[in-house]
N, C-alpha and C positions, 0 to 999 in steps of 0.2 A: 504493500500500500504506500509506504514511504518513496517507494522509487517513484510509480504512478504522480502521487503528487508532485515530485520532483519534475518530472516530465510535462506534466499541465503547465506548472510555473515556468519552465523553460520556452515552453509553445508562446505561453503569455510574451515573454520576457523576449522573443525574438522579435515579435510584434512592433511591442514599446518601443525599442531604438531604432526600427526601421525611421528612414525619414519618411517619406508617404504619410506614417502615421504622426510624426512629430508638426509635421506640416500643417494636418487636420485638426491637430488638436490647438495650434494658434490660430488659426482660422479659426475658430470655434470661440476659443477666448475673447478673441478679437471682432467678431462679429455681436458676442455678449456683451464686450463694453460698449458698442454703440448704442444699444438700449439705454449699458445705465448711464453713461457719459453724454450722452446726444440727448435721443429721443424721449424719455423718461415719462413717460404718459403718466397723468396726475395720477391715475385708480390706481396702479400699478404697485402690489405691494413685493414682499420677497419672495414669494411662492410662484408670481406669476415671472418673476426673471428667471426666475429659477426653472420656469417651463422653456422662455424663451431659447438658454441655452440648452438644454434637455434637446430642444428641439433638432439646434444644428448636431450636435453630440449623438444621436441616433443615428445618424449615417455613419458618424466612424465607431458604433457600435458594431452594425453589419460589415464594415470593414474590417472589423478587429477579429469577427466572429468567421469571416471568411477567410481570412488571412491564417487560421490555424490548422486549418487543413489543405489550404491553397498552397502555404511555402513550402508543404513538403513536398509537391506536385511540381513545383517553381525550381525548388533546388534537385531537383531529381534525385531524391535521397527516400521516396516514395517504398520501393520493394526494400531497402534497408530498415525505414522501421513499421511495414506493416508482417517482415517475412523472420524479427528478431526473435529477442527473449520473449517477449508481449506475445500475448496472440491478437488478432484483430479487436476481439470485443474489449480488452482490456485496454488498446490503446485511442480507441473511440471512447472508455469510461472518460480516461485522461482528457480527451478532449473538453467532453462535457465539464467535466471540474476544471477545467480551462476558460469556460463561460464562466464559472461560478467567479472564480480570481478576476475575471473581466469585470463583471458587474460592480465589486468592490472598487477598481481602480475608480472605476468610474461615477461610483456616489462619490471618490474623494474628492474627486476635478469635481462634481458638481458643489460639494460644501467650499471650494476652495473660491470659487466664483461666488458663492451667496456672500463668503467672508468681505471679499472685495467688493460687493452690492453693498453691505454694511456699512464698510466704511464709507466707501465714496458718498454713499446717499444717508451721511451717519445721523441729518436731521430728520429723515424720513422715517428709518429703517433704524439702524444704529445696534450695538451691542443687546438691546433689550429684543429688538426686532431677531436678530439672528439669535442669543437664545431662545427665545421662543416659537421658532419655528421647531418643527415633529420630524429631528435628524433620525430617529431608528425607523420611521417611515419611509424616509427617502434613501436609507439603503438598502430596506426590504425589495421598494419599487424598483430601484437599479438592477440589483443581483435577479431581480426575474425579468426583468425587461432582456436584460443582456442574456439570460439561460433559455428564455421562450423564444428572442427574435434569432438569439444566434445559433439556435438547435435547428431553426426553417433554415437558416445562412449556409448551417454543414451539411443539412440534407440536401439541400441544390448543388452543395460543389459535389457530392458523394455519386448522385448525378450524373453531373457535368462529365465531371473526376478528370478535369484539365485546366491548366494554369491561362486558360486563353480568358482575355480583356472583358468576354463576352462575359463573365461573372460581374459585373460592373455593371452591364442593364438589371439585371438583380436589384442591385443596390439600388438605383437611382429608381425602379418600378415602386420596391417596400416603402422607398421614402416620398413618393407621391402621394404612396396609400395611406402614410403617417399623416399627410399632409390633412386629405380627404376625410379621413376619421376625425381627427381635430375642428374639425368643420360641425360633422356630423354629433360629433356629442356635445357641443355647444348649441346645437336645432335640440337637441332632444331635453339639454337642460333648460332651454328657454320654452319649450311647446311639448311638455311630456305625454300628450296625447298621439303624439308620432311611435310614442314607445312601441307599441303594438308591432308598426310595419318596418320595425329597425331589430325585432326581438332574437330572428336568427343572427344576423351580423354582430348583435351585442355579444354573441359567443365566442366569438373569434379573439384570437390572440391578437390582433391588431387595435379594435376596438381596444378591449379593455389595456392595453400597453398606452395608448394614448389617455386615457380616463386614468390612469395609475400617475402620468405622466404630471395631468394637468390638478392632481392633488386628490382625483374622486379613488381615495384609496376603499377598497373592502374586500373582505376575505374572499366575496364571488371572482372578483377578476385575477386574485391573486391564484386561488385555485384553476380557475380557465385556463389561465398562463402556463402552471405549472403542469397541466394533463396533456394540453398541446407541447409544449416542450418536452416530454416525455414521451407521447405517442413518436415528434420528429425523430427522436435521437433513438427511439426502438428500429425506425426504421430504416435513417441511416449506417445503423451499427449494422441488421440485416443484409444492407445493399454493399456496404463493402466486406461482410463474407463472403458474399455471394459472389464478389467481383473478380475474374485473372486479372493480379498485379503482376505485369513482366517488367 
């Protein structure tokens, strides 16, 4: 078990120093302080910046979550560690506990940006406002956000099961539909009589990733998240036994 983890955190760990990924996660920062530096919309308190950048930071989630089965496809080192010590379902667990580490990194970048809403907007917001926001909330939301979207991430590449760009329309498709959702649960929190003809779609792990996202925390969407990221990850572990690695 202790190597396994070693191994998730390695996957994690090649990820982070890539540039590609350092690149996105300034852009991301950088795209968060123009809200709070520029635009700063009156109503706008720390939860909702907090979505803001949630927002751009979901694309270099499926990023991160593709990136862990992608670079070993990338670096052609593919039949070295699915043909090792490991056998296949053991180094798919890894994977998955590689989401898990993902999610973490990633409530930290998001506390680390509220930190900096805080200050900069410290008459708005300020050290009261940032304790007072629900931090073991918001690393529950991450660590499933990053386990449920990046479990659909590795079942596409398992798929694919190629390092070609064409994993990229992926990306840019889920982050449309992030987009779409966010739309949709804000009709439905303003005219809950639509609930009815949105009932199936409120099932989906996209919905409720967006609803987790924008604060509407509850153990329904937590649990949705967590059976869909479980179903993905049964059946990309399936797809690459079942697959010839040459």
């Amino acid at each position: 078990m202790h190597k396994l983890l070693k191994m998730s955190w390695l996957n994690v760990k090649n990820t982070a120093y890539s540039k590609e990924f350092l690149l996105g996660i300034i852009a991301a920062f950088a795209y968060s302080m123009l809200w709070i530096c520029f635009v700063r919309p009156k109503l706008y308190g720390l939860m909702d910046y907090d979505f803001e950048f949630g927002r751009f930071l979901y694309v270099m989630i499926l990023y991160a979550a593709v990136s862990i089965l992608r670079n070993d496809i990338k670096s052609n080192c593919i039949k070295t560690v699915f043909t090792g010590v490991f056998s296949r379902t053991e180094i798919m667990i890894s994977k998955s506990i590689g989401l898990i580490i993902w999610g973490v990194i990633f409530a930290i970048m998001v506390e680390v940006n509220n930190i900096l809403a805080s200050l900069i907007l410290y008459k708005k917001i300020g050290i009261n406002g940032f304790l007072a926001f629900n931090h073991l909330q918001l690393f529950i939301t991450y660590i499933i956000i990053a386990f449920s979207m990046g479990a659909l991430m590795l079942l596409i590449v398992s798929i694919i099961f190629n390092e070609s760009k064409f994993i990229l329309f992926f990306i840019v498709i889920l982050s449309l539909v992030n987009f779409v959702s966010s739309a949709i649960t804000v009709l439905i929190v303003t005219h809950p009589e639509l609930i009815s003809k949105f009932s199936t779609y409120m099932k989906t792990p996209f919905y409720n990733t967006i609803a987790l996202m924008q604060g509407c925390f509850s153990m329904q969407s937590i649990l949705i998240n967590i059976i869909w990221a479980l179903i993905f990850c049964i059946l990309s572990t399936f797809i690459i036994n079942k697959r010839e690695i040459n």
